[in-house]
N, C-alpha and C positions, 0 to 999 in steps of 0.2 A: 771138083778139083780142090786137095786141101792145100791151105796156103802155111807155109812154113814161115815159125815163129821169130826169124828175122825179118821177113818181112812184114807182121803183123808189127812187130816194136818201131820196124819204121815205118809204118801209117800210122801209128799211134803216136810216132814224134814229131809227124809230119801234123795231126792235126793240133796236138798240144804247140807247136810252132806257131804255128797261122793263129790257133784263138790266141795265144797271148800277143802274136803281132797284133790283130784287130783289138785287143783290149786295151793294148798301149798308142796304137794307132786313134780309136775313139773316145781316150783320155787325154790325148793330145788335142783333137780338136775340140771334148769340151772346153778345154782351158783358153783355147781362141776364143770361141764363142763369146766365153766368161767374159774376157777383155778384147773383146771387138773393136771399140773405139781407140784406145790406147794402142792394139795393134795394126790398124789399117790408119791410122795418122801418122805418116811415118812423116812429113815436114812439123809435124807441131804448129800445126796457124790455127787450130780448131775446127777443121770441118776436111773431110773425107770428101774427095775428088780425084780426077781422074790420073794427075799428078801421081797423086798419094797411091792409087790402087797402080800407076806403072810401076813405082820403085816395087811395092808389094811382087808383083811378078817378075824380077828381076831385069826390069828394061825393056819387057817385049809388048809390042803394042799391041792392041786389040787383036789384029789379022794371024800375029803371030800367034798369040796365046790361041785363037781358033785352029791355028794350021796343027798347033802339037798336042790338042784335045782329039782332032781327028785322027794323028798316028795313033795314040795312047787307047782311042776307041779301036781301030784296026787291028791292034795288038792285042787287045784284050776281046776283040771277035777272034782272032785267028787261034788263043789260047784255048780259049772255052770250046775252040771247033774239036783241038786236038786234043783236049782233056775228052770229050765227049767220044774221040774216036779211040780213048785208052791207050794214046801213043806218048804222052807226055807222064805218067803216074809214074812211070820207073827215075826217070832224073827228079820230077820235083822231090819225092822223096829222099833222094841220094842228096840232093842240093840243101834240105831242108834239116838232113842229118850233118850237113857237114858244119851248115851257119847256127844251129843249135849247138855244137861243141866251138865253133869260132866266139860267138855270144858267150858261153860260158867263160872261155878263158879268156876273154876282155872284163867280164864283170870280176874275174876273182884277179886281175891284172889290174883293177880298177880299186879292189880295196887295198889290196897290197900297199897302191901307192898312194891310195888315202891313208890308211896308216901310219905312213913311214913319215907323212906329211906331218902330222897331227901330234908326230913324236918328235921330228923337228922343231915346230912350231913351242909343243912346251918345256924341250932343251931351249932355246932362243928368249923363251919369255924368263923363265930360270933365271938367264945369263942377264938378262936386261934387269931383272928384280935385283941381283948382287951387286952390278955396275953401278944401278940407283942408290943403294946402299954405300957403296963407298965413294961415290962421288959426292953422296952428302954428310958424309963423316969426314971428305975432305974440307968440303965446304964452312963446316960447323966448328974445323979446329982455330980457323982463322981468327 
């Protein structure tokens, strides 16, 4: 069976998706790694304890942190069963195309309004540079 060339563009964006999710996803946690200590001391007394590793997980105690490790495994058997049974390839794709065009228009929604920032910012300093100027030409007339 030949497969038509929209669907090929969306496995092909579906996999350019997932590798740059996991590229960004495994440059994320090097960056943990990096700063391990700085990150898992979250009171600052100097030493990593269990304190320190509850805030990390946002409150939940050991029992919990296990109970949602077991959905998160359950869920990621019951994915891999339906990936396996080719029942799930038609939405990840279609989901995968929709959050690659969402991603996009956040990143160009994202320099826009770095931009518009950047150009505030050196109108403001401008204005702050002229004010300096004649509040010390006021100053100086004295």
């Amino acid at each position: 069976e030949k497969m038509s060339p929209a669907r090929r563009w969306s496995y092909y964006l579906t996999a350019i998706f997932l590798a740059l999710s996991c590229c960004g996803l495994g440059g994320w946690k090097l960056i943990l790694i990096w700063h391990w200590r700085e990150m898992l001391d979250a009171d600052d007394d100097g030493d990593v304890d269990m304190d320190d590793l509850r805030e990390l997980c946002f409150g939940f105690s050991l029992k919990g942190i296990a109970n949602l490790f077991m959905v998160f495994l359950i869920a990621a058997a019951g994915f891999a069963a339906l990936w396996h049974a080719q029942m799930i390839q038609k939405y990840v794709s279609q989901f995968s195309d929709v959050a690659l065009l969402l991603l996009l228009l956040l990143v160009m929604v994202q320099i826009v309004v770095q931009d518009a920032y950047a150009q505030l910012k050196r109108h403001f300093k401008t204005m702050l540079k002229r004010i300096d100027f004649v509040h010390s030409g006021l100053l100086n007339a004295d």
